[in-house]
N, C-alpha and C positions, 0 to 999 in steps of 0.2 A: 415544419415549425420554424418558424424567423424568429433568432436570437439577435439582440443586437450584441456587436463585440464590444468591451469594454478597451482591447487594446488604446481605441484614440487617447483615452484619458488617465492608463494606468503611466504613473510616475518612474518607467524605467530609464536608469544613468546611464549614461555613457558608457559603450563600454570600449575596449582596448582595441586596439586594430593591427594585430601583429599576426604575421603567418601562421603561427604554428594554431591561433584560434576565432581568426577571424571569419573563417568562412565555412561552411558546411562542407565544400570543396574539399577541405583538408584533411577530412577525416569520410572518407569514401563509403567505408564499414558502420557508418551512426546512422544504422537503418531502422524502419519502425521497430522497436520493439516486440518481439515475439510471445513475452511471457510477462506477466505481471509482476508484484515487488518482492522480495527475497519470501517474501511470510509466504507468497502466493504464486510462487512459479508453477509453469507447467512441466509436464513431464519428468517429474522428480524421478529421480533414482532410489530402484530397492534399497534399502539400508542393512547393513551388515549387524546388526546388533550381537554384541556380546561383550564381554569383559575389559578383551586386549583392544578394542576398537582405538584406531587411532584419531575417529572424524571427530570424539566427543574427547575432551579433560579429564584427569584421572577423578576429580572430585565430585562429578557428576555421572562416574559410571556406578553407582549405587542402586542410581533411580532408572536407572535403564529397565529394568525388570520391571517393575511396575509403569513406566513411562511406556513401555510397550502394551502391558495391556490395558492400557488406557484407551491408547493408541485406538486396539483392537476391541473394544467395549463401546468405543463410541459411534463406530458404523451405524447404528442403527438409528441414532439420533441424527446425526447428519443425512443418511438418504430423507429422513423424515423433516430436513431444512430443504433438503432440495425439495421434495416433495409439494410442501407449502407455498416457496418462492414460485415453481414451474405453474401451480394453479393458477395466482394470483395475478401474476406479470404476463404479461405479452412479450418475451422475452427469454432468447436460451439460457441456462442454466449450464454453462460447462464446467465439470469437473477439469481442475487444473493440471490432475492424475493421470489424464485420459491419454492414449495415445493420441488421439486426433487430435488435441489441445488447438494446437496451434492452427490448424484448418480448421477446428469450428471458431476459434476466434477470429481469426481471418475472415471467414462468411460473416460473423455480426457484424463486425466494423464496415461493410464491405455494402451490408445490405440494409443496416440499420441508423442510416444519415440520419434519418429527420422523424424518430419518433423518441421518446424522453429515455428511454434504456436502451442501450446502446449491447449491454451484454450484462449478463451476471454472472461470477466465478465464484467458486465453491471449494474448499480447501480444508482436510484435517492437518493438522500439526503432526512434523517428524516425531518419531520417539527421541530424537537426539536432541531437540528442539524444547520438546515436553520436561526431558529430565534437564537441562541447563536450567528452563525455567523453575522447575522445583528446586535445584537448588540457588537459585537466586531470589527465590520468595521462602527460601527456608521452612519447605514440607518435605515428609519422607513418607506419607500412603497416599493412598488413590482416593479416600474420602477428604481427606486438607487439600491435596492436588484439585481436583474435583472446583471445590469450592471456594478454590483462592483464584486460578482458571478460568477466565470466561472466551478463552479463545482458541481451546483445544478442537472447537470446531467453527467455521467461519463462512462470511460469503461479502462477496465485494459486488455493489450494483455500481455500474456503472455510466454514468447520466452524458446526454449529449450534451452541446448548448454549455452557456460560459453565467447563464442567469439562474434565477433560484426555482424558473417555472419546472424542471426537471428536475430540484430534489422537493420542492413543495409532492409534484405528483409522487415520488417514490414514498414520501411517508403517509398520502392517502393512502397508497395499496397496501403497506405495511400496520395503518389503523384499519383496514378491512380483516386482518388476520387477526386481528388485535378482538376486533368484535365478533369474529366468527369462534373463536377462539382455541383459535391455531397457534399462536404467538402471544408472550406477557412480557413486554417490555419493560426492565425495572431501571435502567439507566440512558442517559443521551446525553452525550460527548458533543460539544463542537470544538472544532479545531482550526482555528480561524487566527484574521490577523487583522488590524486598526481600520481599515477598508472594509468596511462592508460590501463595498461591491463584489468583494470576493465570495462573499459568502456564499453555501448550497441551497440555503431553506433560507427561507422569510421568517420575519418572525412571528406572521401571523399564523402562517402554516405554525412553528413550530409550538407554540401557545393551543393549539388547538389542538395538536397532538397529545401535548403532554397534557389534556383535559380527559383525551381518549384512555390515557395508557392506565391513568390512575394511582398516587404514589412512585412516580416514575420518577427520580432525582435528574433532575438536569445540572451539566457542569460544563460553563464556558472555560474552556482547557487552551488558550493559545500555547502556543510551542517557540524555543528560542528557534527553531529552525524554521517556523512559519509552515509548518507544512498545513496543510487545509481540506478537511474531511471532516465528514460526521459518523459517527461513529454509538452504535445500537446497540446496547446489553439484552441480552434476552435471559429469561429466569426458566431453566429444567424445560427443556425442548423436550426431552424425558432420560430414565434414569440419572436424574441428579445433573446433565451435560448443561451449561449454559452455551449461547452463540455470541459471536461478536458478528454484526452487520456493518460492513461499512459506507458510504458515500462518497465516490466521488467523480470528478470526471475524467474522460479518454488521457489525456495531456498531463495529466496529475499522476497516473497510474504510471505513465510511463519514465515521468523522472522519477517517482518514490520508488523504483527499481533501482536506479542508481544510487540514488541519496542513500537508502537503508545500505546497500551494500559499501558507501562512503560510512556511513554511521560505524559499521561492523568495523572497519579497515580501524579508524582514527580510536576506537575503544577497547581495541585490540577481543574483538569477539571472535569465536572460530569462526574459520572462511577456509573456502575451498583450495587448495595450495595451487592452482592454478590462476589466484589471483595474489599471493604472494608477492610476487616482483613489484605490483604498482601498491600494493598495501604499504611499503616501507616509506613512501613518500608522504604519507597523514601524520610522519614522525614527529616534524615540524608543527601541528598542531600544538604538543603536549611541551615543545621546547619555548615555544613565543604564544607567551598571551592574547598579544594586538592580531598576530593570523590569528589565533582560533578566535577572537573575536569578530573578524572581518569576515572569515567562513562563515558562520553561524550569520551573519549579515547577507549575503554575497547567498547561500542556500535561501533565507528568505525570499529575496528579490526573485531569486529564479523560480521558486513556485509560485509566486506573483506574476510571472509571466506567462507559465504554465496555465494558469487557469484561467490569463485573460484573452488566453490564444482564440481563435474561431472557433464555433462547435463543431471542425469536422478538420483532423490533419490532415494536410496537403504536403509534397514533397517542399513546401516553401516556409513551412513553420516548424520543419524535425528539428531543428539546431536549440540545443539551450541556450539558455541566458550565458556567454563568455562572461569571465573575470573582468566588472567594470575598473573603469581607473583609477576610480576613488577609493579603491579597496588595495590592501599591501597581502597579495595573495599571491605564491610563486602558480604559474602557468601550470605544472604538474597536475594541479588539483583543482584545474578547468574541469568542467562538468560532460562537455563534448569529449576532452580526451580519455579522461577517465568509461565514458560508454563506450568509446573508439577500442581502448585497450579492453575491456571485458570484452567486447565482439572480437576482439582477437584471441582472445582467452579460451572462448566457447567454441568458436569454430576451431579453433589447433584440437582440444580435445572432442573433437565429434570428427 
């Protein structure tokens, strides 16, 4: 498939040219990506669930009991996502879970240059996850959980190609399920930014969709951080479970790994204490407006970059977008350094 790249014409700034982030060079450890975005990592660690836990806040250890058999109730609905997904695509299906995570994703990227799916990953929600969420949406059972919820079980496709010919095809295969009636789409999310060239789907694709799904609400959702993805509600896959589907590409996945765990840092959400040391540096956010203004800018741009990369990463596109000049952002909270330091994080603990 011949994508053209949008790079020639995406409007990125100048950026900085100082040692510590000018060059991929610098930071030696800013390798692909091995795992997708905090929501979606692979090879998650058993979870200790009980009372005294220290990974969860005391306010949300209530809903641990119930957050776990949610957890454990929804197995069935999610192999019954994978199940659907594996028919329909041409395309693996991995479980983020799995031990072999990372070798079966490796073989997709590896094997799947030039067809429009590139992989698709499949992910339940922590119980530790579940219950912050309940109590951040203010439920206390498993019926309000349930249905306030649409992402206790999930799947990320993710498209080669930097044009919209790769999410147009992923929502024909998804209106195929739609008519066979395997899947009931009752929402669609885009998440998008002024550029349409950015975009995943067309809008004729996506007009024709939303003809198929039938009462399906659609919601142009841009984001102050510009992140860019579409995003699939699905209604009772069964027992009451809704899914969230995502969209998006290779290059996207891999910084919204970093940004969400930047997101986590600067909102002070729990994170693993082995990212503590560089978390205390998003301080500066909450003390200067004009940075967190400039971040929230400066995150734009970079996934603006991100999506205008080539359809296929080469050792010559892994670097983010550095801290341009026009932006008053301290070098700490470059985007390279910050993946630099978690790969240092993750390898000390492994």
């Amino acid at each position: 498939m011949q994508i053209n790249s949008i790079n020639n014409f995406l409007n990125i700034p100048k950026i900085k040219s100082t040692k510590s982030c000018a060059s991929f060079g610098c930071y030696p450890n800013l390798k692909p990506l091995p795992k997708d975005t905090v929501s979606f990592s692979g090879n998650i660690k058993q979870e200790k669930i009980d009372s005294s836990s220290k990974k969860i806040e005391h306010i949300y250890r209530p809903n641990l009991q119930t957050a776990t058999k949610l957890r454990e109730e929804s197995n069935f609905a999610y192999s019954l996502l994978q199940y659907f997904l594996k028919q329909e695509f041409d395309a693996p299906v991995i479980d983020t879970n799995s031990k072999f995570y990372e070798e079966n994703m490796l073989n997709s990227t590896t094997s799947n240059k030039n067809v429009p799916v590139i992989a698709i990953t499949t992910r339940q929600k922590t119980a530790n996850s579940i219950a912050e969420k309940m109590a951040t949406l203010k439920v206390k059972n498993a019926s309000e959980a349930k249905a306030a919820m649409n992402d206790i079980i999930g799947a990320r496709i993710i498209v080669s190609g930097n044009s919209t010919k790769e999410g147009d095809f992923v929502l024909q295969k998804i209106q195929n399920l739609i008519k066979k009636g395997k899947l009931k789409v009752i929402e669609v999310k885009k998440h998008g930014q002024e550029d349409k060239r950015l975009d995943y789907v067309s809008d004729k694709a996506l007009k024709k969709f939303l003809k198929t799904a039938k009462n399906c609400e659609f919601k142009d959702q841009p984001r102050d951080s510009g992140y860019l993805a579409v995003h699939l509600i699905t209604d009772n896959i069964i027992d009451g479970y809704n899914a969230e589907i995502q969209i998006m590409g290779l290059d996207v996945v891999r910084f919204k790994e970093i940004e969400d765990l930047c997101y986590k840092c600067s909102a002070g959400k729990n994170i693993p204490p082995k990212y503590k040391e560089f978390a205390e540096d998003f301080k500066v956010l909450k003390e200067d407006p004009k940075i967190a203004e400039d971040y929230l800018e400066y995150t734009k741009r970079a996934y603006a970059k991100e999506r205008g990369k080539d359809d296929f990463p080469s050792n010559k596109n892994l670097e983010f977008l550095p801290v341009p000049d026009d932006l008053s952002i301290p070098e700490s909270l470059d985007f390279n350094r910050i993946a630099h330091m978690k790969n240092m994080a993750d390898g000390a603990e492994n």
